[in-house]
NUMARRO-623894 format. One record per residue (C-alpha): x, y, z. Coordinates in Angstrom, 2 decimals. Layout:
<midos>
{mido {X,Y,Z}}
...
</midos>
This chain:
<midos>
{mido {1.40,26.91,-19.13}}
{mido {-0.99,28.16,-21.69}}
{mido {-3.94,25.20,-22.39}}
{mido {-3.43,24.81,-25.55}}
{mido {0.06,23.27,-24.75}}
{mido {-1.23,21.23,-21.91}}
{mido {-3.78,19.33,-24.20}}
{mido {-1.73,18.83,-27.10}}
{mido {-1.91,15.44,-26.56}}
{mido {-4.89,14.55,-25.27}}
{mido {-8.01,12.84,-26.99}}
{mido {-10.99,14.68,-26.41}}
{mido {-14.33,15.43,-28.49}}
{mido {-14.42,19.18,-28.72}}
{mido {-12.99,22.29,-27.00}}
{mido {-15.49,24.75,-26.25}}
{mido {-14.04,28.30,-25.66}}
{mido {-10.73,29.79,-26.10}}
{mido {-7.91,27.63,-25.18}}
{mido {-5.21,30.08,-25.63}}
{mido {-5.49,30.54,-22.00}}
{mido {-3.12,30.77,-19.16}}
{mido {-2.98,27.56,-16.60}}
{mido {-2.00,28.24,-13.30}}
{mido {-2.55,25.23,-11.64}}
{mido {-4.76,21.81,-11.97}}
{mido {-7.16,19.79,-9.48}}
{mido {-10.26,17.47,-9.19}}
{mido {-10.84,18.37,-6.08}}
{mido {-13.13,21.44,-6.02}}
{mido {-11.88,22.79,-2.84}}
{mido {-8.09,22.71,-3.76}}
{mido {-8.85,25.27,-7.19}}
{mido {-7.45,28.23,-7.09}}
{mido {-7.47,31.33,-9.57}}
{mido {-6.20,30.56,-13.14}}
{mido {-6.93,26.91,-11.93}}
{mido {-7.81,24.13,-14.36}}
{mido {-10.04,21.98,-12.77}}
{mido {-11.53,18.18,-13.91}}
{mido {-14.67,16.77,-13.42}}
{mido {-14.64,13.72,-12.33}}
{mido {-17.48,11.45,-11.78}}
{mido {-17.00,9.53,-8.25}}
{mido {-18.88,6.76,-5.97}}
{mido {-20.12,9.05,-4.05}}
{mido {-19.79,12.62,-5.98}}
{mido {-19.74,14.26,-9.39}}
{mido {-17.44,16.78,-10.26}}
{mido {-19.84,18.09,-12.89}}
{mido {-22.04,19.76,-10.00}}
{mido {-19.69,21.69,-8.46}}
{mido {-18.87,23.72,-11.90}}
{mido {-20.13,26.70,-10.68}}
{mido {-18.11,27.16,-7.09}}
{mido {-15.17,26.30,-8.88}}
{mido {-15.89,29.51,-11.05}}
{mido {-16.55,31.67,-8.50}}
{mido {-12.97,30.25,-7.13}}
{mido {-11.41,32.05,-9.97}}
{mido {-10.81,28.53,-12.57}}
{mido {-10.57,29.74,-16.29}}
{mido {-11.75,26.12,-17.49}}
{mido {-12.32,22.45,-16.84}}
{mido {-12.49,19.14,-18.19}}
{mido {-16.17,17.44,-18.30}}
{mido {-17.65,14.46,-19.69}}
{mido {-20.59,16.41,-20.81}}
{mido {-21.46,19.95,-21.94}}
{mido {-22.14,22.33,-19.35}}
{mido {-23.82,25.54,-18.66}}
{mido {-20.70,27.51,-17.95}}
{mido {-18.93,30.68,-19.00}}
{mido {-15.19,28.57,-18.93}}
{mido {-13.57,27.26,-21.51}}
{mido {-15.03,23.51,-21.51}}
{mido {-12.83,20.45,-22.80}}
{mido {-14.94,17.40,-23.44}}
{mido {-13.50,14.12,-22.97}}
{mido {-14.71,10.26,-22.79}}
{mido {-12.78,9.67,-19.38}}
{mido {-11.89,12.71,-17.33}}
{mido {-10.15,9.78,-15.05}}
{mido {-7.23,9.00,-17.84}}
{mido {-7.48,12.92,-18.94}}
{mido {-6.60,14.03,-15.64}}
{mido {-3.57,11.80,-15.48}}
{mido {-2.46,12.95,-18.75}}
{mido {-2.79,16.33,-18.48}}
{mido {-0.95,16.29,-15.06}}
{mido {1.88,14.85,-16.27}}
{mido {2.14,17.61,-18.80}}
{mido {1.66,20.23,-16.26}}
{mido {4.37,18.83,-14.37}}
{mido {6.85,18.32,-17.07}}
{mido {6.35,14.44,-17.55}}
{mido {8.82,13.87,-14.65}}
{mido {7.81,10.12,-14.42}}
{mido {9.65,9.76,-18.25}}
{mido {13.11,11.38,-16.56}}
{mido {13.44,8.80,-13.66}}
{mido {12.88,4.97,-13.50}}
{mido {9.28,3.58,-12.12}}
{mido {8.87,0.88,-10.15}}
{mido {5.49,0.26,-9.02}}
{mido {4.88,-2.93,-6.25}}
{mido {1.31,-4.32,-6.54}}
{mido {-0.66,-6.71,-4.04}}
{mido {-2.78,-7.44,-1.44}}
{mido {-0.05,-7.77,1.10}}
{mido {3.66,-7.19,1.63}}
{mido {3.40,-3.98,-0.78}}
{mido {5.06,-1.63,1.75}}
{mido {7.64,-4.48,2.85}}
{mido {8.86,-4.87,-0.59}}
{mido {9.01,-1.43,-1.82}}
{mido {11.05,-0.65,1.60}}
{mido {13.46,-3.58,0.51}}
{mido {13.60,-2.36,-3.39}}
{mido {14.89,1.32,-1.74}}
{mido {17.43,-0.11,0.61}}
{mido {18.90,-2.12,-2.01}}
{mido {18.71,1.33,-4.39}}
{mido {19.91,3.46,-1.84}}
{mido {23.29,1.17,-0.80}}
{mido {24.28,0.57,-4.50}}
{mido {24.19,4.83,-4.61}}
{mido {20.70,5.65,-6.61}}
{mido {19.24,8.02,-5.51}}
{mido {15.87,7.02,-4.43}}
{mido {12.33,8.09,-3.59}}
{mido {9.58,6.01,-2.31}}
{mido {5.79,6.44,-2.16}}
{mido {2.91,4.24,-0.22}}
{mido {0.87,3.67,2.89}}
{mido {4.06,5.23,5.30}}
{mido {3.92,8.12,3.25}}
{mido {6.30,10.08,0.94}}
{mido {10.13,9.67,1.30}}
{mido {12.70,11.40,-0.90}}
{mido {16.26,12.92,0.31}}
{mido {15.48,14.14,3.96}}
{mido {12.26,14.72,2.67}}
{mido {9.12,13.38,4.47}}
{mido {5.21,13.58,4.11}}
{mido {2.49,11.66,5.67}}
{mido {0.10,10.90,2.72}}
{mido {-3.55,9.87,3.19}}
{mido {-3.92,7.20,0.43}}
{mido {-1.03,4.22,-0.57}}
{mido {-1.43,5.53,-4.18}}
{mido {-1.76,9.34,-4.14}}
{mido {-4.56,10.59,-6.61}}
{mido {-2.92,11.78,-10.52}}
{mido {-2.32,15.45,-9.73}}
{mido {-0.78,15.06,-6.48}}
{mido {1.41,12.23,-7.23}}
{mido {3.04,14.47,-10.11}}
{mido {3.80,16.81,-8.80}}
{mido {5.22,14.77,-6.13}}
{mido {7.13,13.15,-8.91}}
{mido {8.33,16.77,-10.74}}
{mido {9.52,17.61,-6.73}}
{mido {11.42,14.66,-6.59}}
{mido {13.15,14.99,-10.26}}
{mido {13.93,18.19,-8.64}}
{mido {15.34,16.97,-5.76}}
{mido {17.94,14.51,-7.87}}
{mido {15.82,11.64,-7.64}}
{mido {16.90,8.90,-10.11}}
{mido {14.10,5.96,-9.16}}
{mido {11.10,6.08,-7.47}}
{mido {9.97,3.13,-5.75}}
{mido {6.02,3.21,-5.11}}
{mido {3.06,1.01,-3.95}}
{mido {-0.14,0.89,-6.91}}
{mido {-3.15,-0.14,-4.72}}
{mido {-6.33,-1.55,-5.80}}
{mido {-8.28,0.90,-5.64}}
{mido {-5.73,3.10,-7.96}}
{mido {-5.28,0.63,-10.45}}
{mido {-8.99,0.54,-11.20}}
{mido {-9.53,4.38,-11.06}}
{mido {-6.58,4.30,-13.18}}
{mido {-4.76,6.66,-10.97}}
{mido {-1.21,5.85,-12.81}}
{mido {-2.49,5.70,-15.99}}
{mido {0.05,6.92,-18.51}}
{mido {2.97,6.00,-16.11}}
{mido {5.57,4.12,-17.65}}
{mido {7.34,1.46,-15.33}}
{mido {10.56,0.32,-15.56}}
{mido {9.48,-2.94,-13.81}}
{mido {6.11,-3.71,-11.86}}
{mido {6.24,-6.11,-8.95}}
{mido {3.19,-9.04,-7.91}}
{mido {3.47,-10.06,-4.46}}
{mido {0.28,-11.92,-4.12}}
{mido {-3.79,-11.88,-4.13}}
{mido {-5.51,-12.40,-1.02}}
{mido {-9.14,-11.33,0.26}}
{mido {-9.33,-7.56,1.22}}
{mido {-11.64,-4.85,-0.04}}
{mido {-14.33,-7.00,-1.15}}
{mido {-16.42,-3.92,0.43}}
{mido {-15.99,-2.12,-2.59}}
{mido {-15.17,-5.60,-4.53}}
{mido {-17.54,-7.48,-3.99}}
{mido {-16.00,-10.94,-5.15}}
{mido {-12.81,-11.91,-5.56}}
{mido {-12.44,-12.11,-9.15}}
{mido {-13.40,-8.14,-10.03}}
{mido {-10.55,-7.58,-7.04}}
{mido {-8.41,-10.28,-8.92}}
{mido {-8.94,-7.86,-12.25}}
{mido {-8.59,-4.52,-10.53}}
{mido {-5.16,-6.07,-9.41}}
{mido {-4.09,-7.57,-12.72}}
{mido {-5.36,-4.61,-14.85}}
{mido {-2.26,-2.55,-13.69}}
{mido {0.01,-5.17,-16.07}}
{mido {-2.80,-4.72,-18.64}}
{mido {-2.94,-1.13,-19.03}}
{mido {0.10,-0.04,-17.99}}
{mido {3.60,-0.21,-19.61}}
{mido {6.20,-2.25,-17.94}}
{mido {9.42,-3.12,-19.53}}
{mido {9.71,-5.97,-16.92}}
{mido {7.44,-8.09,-15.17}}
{mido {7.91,-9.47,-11.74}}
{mido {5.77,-12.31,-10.32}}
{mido {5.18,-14.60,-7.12}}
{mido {5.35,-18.18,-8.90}}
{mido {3.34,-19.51,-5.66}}
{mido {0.90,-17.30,-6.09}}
{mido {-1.73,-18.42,-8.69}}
{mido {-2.71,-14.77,-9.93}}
{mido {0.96,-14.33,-10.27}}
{mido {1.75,-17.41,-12.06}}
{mido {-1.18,-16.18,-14.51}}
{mido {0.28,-12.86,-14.71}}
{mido {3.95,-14.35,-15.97}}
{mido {2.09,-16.21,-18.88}}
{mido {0.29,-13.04,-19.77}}
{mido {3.32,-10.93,-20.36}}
{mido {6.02,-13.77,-21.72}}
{mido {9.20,-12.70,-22.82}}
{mido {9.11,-10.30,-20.52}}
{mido {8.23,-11.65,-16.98}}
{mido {10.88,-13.28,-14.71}}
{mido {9.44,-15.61,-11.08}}
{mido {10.69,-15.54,-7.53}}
{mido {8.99,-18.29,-5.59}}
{mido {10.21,-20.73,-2.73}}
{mido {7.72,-23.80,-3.56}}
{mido {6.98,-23.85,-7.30}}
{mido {9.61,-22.98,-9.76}}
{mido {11.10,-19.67,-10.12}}
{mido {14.12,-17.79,-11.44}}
{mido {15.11,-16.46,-8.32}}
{mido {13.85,-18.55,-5.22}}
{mido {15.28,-19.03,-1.59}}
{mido {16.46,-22.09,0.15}}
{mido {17.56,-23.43,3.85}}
{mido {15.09,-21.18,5.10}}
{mido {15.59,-20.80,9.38}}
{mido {12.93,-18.40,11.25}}
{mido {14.51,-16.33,14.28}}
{mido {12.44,-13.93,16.26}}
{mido {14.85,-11.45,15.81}}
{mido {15.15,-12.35,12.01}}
{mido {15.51,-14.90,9.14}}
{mido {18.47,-16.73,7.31}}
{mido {17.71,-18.71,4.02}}
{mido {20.21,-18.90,0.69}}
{mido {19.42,-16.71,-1.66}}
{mido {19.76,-18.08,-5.36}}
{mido {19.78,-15.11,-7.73}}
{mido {20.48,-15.90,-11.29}}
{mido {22.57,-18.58,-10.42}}
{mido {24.35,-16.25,-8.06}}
{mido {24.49,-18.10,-4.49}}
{mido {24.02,-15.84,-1.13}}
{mido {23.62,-16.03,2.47}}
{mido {21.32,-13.74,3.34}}
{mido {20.53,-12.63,7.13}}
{mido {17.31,-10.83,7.62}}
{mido {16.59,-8.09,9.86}}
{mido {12.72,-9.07,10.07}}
{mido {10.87,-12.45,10.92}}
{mido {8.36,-14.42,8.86}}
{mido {8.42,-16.69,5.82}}
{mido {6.54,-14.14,4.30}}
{mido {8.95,-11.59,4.71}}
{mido {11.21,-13.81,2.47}}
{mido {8.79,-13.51,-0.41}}
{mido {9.23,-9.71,0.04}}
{mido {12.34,-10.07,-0.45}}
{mido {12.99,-12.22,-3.01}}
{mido {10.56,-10.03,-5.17}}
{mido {13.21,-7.06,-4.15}}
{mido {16.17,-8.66,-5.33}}
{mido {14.54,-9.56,-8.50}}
{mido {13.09,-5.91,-9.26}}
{mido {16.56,-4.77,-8.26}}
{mido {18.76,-7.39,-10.71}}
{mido {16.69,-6.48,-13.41}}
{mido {16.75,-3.05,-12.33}}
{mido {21.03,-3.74,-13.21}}
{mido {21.91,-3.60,-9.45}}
{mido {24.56,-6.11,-9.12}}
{mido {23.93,-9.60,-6.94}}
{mido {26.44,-8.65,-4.24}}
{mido {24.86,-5.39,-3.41}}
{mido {21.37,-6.39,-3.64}}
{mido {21.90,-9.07,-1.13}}
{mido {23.79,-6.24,1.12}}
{mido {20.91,-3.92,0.47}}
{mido {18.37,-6.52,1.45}}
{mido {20.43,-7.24,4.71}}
{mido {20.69,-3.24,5.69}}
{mido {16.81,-3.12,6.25}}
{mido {16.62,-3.19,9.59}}
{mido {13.14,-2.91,9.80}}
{mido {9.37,-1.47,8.49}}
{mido {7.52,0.58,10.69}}
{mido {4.46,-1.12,11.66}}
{mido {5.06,-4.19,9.95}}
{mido {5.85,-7.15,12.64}}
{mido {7.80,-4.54,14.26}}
{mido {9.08,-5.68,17.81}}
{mido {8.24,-2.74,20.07}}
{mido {9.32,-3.81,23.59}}
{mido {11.58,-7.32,24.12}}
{mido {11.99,-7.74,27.91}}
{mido {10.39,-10.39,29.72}}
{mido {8.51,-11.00,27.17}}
{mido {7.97,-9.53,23.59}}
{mido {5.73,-7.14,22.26}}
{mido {4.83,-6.67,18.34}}
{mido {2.75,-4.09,16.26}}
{mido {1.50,-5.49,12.90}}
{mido {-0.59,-3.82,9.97}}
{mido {-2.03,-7.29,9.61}}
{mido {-5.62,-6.48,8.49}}
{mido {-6.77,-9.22,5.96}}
{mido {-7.09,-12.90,6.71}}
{mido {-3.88,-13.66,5.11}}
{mido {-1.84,-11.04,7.03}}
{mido {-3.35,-12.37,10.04}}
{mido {-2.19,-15.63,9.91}}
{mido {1.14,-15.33,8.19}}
{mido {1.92,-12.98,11.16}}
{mido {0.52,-15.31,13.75}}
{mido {1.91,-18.53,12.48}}
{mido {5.48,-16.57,12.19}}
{mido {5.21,-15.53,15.87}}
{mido {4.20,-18.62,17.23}}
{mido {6.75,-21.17,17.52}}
{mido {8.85,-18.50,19.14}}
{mido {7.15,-18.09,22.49}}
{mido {5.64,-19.46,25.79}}
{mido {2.29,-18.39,24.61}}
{mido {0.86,-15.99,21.57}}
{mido {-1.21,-13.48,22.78}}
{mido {-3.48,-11.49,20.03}}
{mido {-4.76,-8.35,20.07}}
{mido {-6.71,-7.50,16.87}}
{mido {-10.21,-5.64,15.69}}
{mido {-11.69,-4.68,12.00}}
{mido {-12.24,-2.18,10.42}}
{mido {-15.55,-0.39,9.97}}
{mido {-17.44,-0.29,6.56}}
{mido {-14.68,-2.61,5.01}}
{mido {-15.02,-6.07,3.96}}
{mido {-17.60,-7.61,6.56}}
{mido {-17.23,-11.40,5.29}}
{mido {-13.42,-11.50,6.77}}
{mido {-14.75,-10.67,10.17}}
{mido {-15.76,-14.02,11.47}}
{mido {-12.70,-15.64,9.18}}
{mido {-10.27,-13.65,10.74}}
{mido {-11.84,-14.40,14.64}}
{mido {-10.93,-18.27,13.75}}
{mido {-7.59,-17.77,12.20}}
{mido {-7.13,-15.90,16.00}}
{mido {-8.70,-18.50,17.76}}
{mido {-6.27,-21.44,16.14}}
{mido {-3.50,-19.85,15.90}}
{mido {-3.23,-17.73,18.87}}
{mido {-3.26,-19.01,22.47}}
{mido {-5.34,-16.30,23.88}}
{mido {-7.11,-13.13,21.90}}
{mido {-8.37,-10.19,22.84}}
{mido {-10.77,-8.82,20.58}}
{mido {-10.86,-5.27,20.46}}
{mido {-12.19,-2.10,18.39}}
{mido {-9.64,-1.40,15.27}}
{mido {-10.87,1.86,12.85}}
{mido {-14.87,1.49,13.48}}
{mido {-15.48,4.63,11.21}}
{mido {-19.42,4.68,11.14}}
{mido {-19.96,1.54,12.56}}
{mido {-20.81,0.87,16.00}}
{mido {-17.70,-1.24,17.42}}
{mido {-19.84,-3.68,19.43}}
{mido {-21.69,-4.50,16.03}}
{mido {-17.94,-5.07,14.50}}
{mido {-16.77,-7.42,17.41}}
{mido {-19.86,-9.40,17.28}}
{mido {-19.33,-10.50,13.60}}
{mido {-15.58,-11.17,14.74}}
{mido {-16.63,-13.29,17.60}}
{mido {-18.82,-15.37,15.06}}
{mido {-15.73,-16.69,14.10}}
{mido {-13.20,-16.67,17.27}}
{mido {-15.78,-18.80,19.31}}
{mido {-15.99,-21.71,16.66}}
{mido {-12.41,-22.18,18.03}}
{mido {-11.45,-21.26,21.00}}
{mido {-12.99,-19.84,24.40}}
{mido {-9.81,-18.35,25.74}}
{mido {-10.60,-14.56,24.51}}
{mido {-11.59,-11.69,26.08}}
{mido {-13.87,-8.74,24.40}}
{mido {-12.68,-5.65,25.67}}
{mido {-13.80,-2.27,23.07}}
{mido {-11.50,0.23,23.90}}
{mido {-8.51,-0.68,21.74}}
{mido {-6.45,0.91,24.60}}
{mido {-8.07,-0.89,27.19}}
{mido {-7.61,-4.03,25.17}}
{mido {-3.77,-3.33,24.57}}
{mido {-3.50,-2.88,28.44}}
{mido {-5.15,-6.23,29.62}}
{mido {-2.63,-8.28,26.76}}
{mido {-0.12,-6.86,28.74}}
{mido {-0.95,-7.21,32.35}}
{mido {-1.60,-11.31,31.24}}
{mido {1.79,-11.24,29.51}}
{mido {4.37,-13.58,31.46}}
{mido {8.11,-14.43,30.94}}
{mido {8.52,-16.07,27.24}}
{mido {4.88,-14.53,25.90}}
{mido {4.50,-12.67,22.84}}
{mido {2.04,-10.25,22.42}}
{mido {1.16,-9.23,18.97}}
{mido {-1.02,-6.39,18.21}}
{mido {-2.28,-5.89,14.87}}
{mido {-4.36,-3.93,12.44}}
{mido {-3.01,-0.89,12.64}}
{mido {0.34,-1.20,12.43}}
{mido {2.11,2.55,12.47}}
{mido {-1.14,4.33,12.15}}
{mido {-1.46,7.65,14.48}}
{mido {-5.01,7.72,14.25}}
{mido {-8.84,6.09,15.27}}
{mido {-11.11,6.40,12.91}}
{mido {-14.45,7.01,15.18}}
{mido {-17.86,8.47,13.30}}
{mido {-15.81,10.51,11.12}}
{mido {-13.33,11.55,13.07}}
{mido {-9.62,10.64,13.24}}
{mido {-8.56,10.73,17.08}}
{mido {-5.01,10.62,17.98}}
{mido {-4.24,7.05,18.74}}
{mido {-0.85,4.61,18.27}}
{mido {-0.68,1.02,19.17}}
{mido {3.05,1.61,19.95}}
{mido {2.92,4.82,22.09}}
{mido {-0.02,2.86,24.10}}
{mido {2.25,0.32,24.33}}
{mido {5.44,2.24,25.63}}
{mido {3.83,4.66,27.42}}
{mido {1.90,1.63,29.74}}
{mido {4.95,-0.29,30.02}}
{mido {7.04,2.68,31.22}}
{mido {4.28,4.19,33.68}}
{mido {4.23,-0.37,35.50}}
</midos>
């Protein structure tokens, strides 16, 4: 595509060059150019794409997009955000796929994956064609790909999106994380409907307080079209967010008022039942997973998915074909006693998985770490939610990253001792997986969380191979 067609529409201050240029390809990552490449600047926490103008050169790109003049023989395009150009003018190079297919976009500190998992079962057994994007990864067709971010950055999620307009794709279900919502990663997008599930503490690393991660949340409905709005009416951001956008904003919600809520609610560990009241439209729905909060995920589903024009029938049959999320309070050995693998990682996830878990067994048994260089003021909050709510913990090393795990467990303990003395520290996460289930007796449950499907450690920089369910199936089969 010659530049001068790919920046038709953009805003930008002055070109600088020729641009009646061939474009080949287009990245902000300096070492993904390639020859005939178009590559943007982009100014980062950590690095500025300004200073590595002259490798990309010598990689063969024919021009960039900067913030700021700069001494180079390309063809320079000077813009006031290289963040929104970069969206925009990937979309363009990809043929604007997100315009041919309907966006749905799932924001929130938890149950983002649950949700958009419920939205494409519903899709997929009413016959649209569906693709899905977040934390699990990339799913389209029999198409898979891990992906290293829930929200991939602007080029690679369109040309994701032009792959899966390819591919026959009609919707595309996808999780919008913080962090993308305040680089403005799917700016431009255009969303048939945008999902709140709630606001709880998490990334307050990067944060800081809870009200800039309250904004970074709510900016997606600010600065993104969405022709509908759906919102968590027991949630107070959410409730917020439906006055915002009135007229346009429908509620799901099981305490406070909603338009579609859910009823005769009965916990199993093997699944909920509740009455699902859709529009008026009355349903028994059966669950395939456990938890109240579960219900919330998907009651936000079967809103997105009404609105979406899936009739009520099918999106209370799609919502009963999900037999389960990988990761997420997913039962990984039932014998004698019960095993479970959890992403749980905030405060909230904690002890919505704990308290879900609980009334179910003899005893609870937790076995949970945090992360390194993430949110250090949840540490000692999430060692008391273990310490009430579980009958024994064993506090372990989760993703340290450049951290040393001792110092990690220490602030955790802070917390866990206030409560309880029946814990254990043991650091190796496999180690600590191990003792949970050499203590396990008849009628225990053992939940592990944290890391949920993740095939990985994060240790100093490097990702070791590592799964909290292979550790688990692989002990269990060896005793």
């Amino acid at each position: 595509m010659k530049l001068n067609q790919l920046i038709q529409n953009l805003k930008y201050r002055e070109i600088i060059g020729s641009t009646d240029i061939e474009i080949k390809d287009v990245s902000a990552d300096s070492n993904a150019v390639s020859k005939g490449g178009l590559f943007v600047c982009i100014s980062g926490e950590n690095y500025d794409g300004h200073e590595f103008i002259k490798q990309v050169v010598n990689y063969g790109c024919v021009a960039a997009v900067v913030e700021r003049r700069l001494d180079t023989p390309i063809t320079q395009i000077v813009v006031k955000d290289a963040r929104i150009a970069v969206c925009e003018i990937a979309a363009a190079f990809y043929g604007h796929a997100d315009k041919k297919m309907k966006m749905i976009g799932v924001v929130g500190t938890n149950g983002k994956t649950t949700t958009t998992h419920f939205i494409a079962s519903v899709l997929m057994s009413a016959g649209v064609k569906c693709g899905l994007i977040g934390t699990l990864g990339v799913f389209y067709g029999d198409k898979f790909r891990e992906s290293a971010l829930t929200t991939p950055d602007p080029v690679e999620l369109h040309k994701t999106l032009a792959d899966m307009y390819e591919s026959g794709v009609e919707a595309v279900v996808m999780e919008v994380s913080a962090h993308a919502a305040y680089f403005k990663k799917v700016y431009g997008v255009e969303f048939e409907i945008g999902v709140f599930t709630n606001l709880t503490q998490d990334h307050l690393d990067f944060f800081k307080d809870m009200e800039r991660y309250r904004r970074a949340k709510t900016s997606f409905f600010k600065n993104n079209f969405c022709r509908y709005v759906v919102s968590n009416s027991d949630d107070d951001t959410g409730r917020k967010i439906a006055e915002t956008v009135k007229g346009k904003a429908l509620t799901y919600g099981i305490e406070n008022p909603a338009d579609v809520f859910a009823v005769n609610i009965e916990e199993r560990l093997s699944g909920t039942d509740f009455v699902l009241n859709l529009f008026d439209c009355i349903y028994d729905v059966k669950l395939n997973l456990t938890g109240r909060f579960n219900v919330y995920n998907a009651l936000a589903a079967a809103t997105a998915c009404a609105l979406y024009g899936i009739k009520p029938q099918k999106v209370a049959e799609g919502i009963e074909n999900l037999k389960g999320v990988s990761g997420r309070l997913e039962c990984v050995f039932g014998g004698e006693f019960s095993v479970y693998v959890d992403y749980a990682h905030t405060p909230d996830g904690l002890e919505k998985s704990l308290s879900s878990l609980k009334p179910h067994g003899k005893r609870l048994i937790c076995v949970f770490g945090c992360g390194g260089n993430r949110d250090k003021l949840k540490r000692p909050v999430m060692g008391r939610i273990s310490g009430r709510e579980a009958d024994f913990t064993v506090l372990t090393s989760d993703n340290p990253r450049y951290e040393e795990p001792m110092d990690i467990i220490w602030d955790v303990e802070r917390g866990l001792r206030e409560e309880t003395d029946a814990y254990v520290i043991v650091q190796e996460r496999a180690e600590g997986i191990k003792y949970a289930l050499n203590m396990a007796e008849k009628g225990d449950i053992v939940l592990i969380a944290g890391k949920g499907s993740e095939k990985y450690q994060d240790v100093f920089g490097i990702k070791r191979p590592f799964s909290d369910k292979d550790t688990v199936n692989e002990y269990l089969r060896r005793r």
